[in-house]
DSSP file (Angstrom, degrees, kcal/mol; ACC not computed):
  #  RESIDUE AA STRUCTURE BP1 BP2  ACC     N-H-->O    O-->H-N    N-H-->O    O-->H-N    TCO  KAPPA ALPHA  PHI   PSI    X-CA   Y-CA   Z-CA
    1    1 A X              0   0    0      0, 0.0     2,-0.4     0, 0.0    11,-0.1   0.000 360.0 360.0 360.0 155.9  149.1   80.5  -90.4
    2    2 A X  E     -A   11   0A   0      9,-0.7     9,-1.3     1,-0.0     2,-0.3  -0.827 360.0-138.5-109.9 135.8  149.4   77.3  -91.9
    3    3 A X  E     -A   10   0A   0     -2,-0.4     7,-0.2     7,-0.2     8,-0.0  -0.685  26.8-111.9-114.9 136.6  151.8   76.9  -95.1
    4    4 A X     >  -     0   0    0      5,-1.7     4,-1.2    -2,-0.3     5,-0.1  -0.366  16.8-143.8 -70.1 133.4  150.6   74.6  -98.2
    5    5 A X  T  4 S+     0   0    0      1,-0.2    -1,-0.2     2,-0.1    -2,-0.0   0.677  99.5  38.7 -87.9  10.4  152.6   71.6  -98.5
    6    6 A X  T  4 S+     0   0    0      3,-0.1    -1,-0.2     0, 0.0    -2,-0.0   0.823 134.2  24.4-108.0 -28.4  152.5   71.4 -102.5
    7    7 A X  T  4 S-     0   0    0      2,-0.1    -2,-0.1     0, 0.0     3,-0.1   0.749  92.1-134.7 -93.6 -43.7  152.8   75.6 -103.0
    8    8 A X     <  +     0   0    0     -4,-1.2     2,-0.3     1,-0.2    -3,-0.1   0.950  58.5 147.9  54.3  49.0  154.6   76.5  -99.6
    9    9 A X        -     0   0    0     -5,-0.1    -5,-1.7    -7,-0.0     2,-0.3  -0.708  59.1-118.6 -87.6 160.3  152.1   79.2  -99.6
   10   10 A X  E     -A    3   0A   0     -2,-0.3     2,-0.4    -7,-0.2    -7,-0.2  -0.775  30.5-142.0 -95.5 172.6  150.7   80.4  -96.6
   11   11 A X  E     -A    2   0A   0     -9,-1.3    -9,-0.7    -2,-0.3     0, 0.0  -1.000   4.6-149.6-149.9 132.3  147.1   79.7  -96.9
   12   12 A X        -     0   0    0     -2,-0.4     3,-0.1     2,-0.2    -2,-0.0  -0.174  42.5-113.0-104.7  26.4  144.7   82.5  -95.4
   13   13 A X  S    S+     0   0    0      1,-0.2     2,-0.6   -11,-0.2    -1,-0.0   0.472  82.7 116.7  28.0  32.0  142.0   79.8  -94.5
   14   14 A X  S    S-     0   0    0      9,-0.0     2,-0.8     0, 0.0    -1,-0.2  -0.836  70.9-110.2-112.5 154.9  139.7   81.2  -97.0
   15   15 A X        -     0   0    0     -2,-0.6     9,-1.7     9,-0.1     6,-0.0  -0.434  24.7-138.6 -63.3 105.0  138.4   79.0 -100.2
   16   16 A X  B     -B   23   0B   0     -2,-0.8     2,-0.9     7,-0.2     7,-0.3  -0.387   5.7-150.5 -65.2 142.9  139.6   80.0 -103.8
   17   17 A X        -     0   0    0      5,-5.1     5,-0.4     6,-0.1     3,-0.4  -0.923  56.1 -52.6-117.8 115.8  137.0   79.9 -106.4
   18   18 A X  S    S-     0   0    0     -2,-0.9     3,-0.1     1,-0.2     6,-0.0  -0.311  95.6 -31.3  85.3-151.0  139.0   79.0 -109.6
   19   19 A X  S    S+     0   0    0     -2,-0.1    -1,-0.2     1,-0.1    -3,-0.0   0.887 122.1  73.2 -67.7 -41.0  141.6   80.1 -111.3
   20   20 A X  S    S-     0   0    0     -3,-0.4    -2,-0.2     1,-0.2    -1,-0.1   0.626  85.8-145.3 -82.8 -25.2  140.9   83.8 -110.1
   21   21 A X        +     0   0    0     -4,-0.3    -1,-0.2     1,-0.2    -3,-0.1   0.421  58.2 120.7  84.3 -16.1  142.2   82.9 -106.5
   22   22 A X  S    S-     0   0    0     -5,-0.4    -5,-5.1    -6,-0.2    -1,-0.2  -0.407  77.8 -79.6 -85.2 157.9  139.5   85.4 -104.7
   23   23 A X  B     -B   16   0B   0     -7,-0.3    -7,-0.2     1,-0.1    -1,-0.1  -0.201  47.2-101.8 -34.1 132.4  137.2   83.7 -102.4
   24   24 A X        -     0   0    0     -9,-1.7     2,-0.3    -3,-0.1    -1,-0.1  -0.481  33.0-123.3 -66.6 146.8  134.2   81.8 -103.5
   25   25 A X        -     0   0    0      1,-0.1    -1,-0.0    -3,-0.1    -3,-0.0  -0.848  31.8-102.9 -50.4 123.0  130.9   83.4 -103.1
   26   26 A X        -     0   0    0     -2,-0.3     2,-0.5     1,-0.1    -1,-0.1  -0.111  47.5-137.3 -47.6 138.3  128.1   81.4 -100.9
   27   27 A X    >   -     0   0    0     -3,-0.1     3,-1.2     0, 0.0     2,-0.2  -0.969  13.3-103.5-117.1 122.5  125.9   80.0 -103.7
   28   28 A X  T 3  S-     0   0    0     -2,-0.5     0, 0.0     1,-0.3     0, 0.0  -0.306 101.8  -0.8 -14.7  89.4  122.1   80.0 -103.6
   29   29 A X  T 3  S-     0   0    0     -2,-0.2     2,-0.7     1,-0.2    -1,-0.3   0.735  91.3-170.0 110.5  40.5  120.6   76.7 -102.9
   30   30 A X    <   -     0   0    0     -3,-1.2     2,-0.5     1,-0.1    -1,-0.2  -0.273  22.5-119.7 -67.2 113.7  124.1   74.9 -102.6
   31   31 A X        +     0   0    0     -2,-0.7    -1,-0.1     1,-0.2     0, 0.0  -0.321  46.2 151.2 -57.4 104.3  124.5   71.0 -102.4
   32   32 A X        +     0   0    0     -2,-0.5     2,-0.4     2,-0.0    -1,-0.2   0.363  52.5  78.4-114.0  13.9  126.2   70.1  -99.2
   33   33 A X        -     0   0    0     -3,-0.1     2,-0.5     2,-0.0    -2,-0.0  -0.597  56.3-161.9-106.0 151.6  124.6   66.8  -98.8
   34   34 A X        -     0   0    0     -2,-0.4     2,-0.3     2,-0.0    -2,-0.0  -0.947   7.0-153.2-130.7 161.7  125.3   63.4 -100.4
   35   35 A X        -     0   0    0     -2,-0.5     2,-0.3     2,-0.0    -2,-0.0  -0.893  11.8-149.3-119.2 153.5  122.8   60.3 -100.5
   36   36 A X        +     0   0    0     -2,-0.3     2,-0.4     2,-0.0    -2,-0.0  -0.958  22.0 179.0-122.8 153.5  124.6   57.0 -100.8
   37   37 A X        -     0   0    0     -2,-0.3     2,-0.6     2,-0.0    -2,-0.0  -0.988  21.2-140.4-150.4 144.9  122.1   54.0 -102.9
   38   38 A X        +     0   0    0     -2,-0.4     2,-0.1     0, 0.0    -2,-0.0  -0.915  35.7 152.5 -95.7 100.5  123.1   50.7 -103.7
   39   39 A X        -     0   0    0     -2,-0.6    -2,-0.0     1,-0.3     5,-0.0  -0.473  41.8 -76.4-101.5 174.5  122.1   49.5 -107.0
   40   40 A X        -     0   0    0     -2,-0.1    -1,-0.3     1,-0.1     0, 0.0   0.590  27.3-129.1 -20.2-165.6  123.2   47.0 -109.5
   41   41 A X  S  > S+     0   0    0      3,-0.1     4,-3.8     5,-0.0     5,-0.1   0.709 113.3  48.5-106.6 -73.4  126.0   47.2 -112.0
   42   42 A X  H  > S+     0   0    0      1,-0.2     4,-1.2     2,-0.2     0, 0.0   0.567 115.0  43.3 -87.3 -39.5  124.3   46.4 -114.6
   43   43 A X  H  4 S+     0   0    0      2,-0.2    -1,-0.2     3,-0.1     4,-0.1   0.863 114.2  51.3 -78.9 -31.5  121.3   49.2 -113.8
   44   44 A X  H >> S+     0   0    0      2,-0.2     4,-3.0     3,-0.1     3,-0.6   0.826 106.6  56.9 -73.6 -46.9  123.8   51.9 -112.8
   45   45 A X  H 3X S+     0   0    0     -4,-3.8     4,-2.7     1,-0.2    -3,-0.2   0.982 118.7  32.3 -60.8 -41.1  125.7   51.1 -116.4
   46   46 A X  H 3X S+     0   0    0     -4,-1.2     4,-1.2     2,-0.2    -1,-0.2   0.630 111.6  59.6 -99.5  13.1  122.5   51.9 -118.3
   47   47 A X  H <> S+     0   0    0     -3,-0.6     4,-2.7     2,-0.2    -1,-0.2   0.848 118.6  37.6 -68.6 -77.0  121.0   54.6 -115.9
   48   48 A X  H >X>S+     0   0    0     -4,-3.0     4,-1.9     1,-0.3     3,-1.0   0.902 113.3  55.6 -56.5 -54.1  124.4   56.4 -116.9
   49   49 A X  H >X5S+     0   0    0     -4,-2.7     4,-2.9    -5,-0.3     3,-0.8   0.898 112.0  43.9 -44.1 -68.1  124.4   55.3 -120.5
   50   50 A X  H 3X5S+     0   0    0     -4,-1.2     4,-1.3     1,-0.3    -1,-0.3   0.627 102.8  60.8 -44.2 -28.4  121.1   56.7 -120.9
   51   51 A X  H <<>S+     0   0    0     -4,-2.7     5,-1.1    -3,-1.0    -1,-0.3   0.933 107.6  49.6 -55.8 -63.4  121.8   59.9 -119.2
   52   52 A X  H X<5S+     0   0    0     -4,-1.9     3,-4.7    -3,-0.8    -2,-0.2   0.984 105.7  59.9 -50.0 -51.7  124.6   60.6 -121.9
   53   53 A X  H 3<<S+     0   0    0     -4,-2.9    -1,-0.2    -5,-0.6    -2,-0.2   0.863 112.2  33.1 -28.9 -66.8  122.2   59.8 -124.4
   54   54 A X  T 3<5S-     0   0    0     -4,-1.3    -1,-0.3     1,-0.1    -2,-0.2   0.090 115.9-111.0 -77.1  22.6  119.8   62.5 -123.5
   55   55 A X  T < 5S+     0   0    0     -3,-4.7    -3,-0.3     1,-0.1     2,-0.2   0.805  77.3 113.2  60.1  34.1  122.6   64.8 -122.5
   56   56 A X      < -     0   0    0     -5,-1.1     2,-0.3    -6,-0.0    -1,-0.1  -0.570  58.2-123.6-118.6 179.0  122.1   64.9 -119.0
   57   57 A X     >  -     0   0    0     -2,-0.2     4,-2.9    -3,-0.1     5,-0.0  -0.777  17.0-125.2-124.8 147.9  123.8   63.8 -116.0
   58   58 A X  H  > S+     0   0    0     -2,-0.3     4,-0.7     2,-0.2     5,-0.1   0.451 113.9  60.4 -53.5 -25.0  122.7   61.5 -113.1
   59   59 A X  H  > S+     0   0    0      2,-0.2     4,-1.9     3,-0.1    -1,-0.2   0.949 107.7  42.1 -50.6 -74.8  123.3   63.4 -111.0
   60   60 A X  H  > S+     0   0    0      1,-0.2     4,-2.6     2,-0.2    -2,-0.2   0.946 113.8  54.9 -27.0 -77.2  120.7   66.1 -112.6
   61   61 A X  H  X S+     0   0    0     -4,-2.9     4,-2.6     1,-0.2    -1,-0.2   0.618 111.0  38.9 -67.4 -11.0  118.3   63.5 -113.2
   62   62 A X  H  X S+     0   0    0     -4,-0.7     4,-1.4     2,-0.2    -1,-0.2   0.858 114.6  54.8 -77.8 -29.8  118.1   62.0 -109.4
   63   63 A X  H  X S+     0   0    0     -4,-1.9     4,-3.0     2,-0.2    -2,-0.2   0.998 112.6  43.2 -45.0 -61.0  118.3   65.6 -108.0
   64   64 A X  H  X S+     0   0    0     -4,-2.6     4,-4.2     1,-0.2     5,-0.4   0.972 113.4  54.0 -51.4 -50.7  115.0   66.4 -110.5
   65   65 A X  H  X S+     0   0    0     -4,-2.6     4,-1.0     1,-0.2    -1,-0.2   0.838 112.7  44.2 -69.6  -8.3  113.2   62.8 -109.3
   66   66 A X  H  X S+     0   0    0     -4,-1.4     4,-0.8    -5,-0.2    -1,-0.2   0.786 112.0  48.2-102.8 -12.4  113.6   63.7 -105.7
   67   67 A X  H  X S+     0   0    0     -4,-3.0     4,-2.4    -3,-0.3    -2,-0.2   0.881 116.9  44.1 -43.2 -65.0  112.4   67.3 -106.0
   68   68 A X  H  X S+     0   0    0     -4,-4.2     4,-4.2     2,-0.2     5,-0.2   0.895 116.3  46.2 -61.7 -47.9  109.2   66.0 -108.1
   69   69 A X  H  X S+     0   0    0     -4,-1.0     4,-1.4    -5,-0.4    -1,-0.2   0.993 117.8  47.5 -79.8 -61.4  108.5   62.8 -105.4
   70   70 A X  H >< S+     0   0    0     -4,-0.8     3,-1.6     2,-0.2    -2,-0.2   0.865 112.9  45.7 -45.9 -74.9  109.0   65.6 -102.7
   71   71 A X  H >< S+     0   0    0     -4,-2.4     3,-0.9     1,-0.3    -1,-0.2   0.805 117.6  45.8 -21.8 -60.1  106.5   68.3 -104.5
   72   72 A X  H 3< S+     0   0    0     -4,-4.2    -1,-0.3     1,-0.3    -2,-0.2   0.673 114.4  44.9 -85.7  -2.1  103.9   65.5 -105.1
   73   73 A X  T << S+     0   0    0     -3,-1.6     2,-0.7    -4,-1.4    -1,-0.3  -0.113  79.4 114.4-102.7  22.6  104.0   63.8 -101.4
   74   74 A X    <   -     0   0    0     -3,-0.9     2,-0.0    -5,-0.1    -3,-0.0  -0.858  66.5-136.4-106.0 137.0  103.9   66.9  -99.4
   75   75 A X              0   0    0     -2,-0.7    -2,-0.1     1,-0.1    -3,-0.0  -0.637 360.0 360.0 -87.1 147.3  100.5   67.1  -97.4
   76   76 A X              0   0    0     -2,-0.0    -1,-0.1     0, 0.0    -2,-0.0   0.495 360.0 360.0-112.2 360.0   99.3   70.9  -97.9
């Protein structure tokens, strides 16, 4: 086993979720992907400003517009 160099734990090659230390549980519809976009500066600062505004994240809201654009483009 292989020993953590900041704890000098051994480290049991499973993932801690949190403070609790136990393994994470697999989560339901889990984001393992990333998209990369080039935008402005200047578009990105007031995407994110706005986001705050409405209390949301960017994140959220690209997740939601590429759900919705998926939904409405899918031939049935």
């Amino acid at each position: 086993m292989a020993t953590d160099d900041v704890t000098g734990k051994e480290q049991t090659g499973k993932k801690a979720s949190g403070k609790t230390g136990r393994p994470s549980k697999p989560k339901a519809g889990k984001k393992d992907a990333q998209l990369l976009i080039r935008i402005s500066a200047s578009e990105r600062d007031q995407f994110i400003a706005l986001c705050e505004e409405l209390d949301t994240s960017a994140a959220r809201e690209i997740r939601r517009f590429i759900r919705v654009f998926i939904r409405e483009h899918q031939e049935d």
